[in-house]
C-alpha positions as CSV (number, residue, x, y, z in Angstrom):
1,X,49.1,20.9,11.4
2,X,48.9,23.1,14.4
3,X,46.2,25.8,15.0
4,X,47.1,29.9,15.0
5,X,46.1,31.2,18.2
6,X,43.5,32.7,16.8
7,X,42.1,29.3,14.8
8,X,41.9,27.9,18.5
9,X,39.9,30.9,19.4
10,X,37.6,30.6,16.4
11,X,37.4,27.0,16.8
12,X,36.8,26.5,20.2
13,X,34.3,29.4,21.3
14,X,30.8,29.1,22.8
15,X,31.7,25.1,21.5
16,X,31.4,22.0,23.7
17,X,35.1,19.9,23.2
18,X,34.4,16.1,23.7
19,X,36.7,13.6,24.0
20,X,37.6,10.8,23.1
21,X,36.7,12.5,19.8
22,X,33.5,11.6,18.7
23,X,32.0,10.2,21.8
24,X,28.9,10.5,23.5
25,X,26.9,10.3,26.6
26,X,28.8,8.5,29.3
27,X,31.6,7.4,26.6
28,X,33.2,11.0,26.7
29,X,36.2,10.6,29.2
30,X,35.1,15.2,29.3
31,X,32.8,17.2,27.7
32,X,33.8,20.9,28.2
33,X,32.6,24.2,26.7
34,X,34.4,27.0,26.0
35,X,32.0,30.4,26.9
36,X,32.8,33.4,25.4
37,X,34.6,35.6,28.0
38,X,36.9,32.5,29.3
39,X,34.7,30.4,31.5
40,X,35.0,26.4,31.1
41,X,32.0,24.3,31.7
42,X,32.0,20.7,32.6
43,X,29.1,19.5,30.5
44,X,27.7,16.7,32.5
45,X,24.0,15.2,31.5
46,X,22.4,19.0,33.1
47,X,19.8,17.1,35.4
48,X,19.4,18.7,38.9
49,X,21.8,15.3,40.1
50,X,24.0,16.2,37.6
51,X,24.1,20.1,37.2
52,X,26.8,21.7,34.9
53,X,29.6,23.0,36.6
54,X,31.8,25.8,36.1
55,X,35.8,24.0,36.8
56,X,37.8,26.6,35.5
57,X,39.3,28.8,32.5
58,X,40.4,29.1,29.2
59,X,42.5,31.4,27.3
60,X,44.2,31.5,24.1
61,X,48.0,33.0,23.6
62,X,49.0,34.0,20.4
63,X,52.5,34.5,18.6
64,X,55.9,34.7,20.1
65,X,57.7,31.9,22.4
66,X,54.7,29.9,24.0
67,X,51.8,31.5,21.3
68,X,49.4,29.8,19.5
69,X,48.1,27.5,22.7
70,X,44.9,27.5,24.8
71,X,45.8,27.1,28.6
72,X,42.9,25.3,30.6
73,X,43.2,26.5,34.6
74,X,41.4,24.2,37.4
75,X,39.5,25.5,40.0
76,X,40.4,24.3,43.5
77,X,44.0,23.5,42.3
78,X,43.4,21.4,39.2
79,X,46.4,22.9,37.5
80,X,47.0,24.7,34.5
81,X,47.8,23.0,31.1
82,X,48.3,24.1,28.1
83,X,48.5,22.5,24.8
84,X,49.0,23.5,21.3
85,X,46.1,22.1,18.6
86,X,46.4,19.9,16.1
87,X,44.1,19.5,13.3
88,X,43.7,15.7,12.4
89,X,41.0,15.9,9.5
90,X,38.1,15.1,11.2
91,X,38.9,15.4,14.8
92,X,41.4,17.7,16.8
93,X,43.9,16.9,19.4
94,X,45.5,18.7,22.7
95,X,49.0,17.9,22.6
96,X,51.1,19.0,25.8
97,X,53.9,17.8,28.3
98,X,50.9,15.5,29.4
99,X,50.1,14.0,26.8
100,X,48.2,14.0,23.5
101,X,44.1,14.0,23.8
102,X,41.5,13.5,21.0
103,X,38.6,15.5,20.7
104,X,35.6,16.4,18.3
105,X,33.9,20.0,18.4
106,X,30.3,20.1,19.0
């Protein structure tokens, strides 16, 4: 049930990824978009208290050893991670070496 590379590409582009899956407001643990060109935006409530941020990158490897994943980089040494997709119906998941996080596509 996991995504092509270029499914996660298709899927995840100019989208906001939420998770727990299905949450909202102050229940979403994240709330990050995806821009077209690689930028990854912390979606926070976008008041001048509370401004959107830009926290990192994203990129999308396709085929051969270590293809078909997104890769999330941190600014200010957050880390990269990357995960393979997994389509659960309804919702999606990120499933890496840390772990295995719901999340709904807005």
């Amino acid at each position: 049930p996991y995504l092509s590379g270029s499914n996660i590409t298709t899927l995840l582009t100019g989208k906001i990824a939420r998770s727990p899956a299905n949450c909202t407001g102050s229940a979403c643990q994240w709330q990050e978009l995806h821009q077209a060109g690689g930028a990854l935006i912390e979606q926070h409530s976008n008041t001048a208290a509370d401004p959107v941020e830009t926290v990192g990158t994203w990129s999308v490897q396709t085929g051969g050893p270590g293809g078909n994943t997104i890769t999330h980089t941190y600014n200010g040494g957050g880390g990269a991670y990357t995960y393979q997709v997994k389509n659960n119906g309804s919702t999606y998941s990120f499933c890496g070496s840390n772990g295995e996080f719901t999340f709904s596509v807005h």
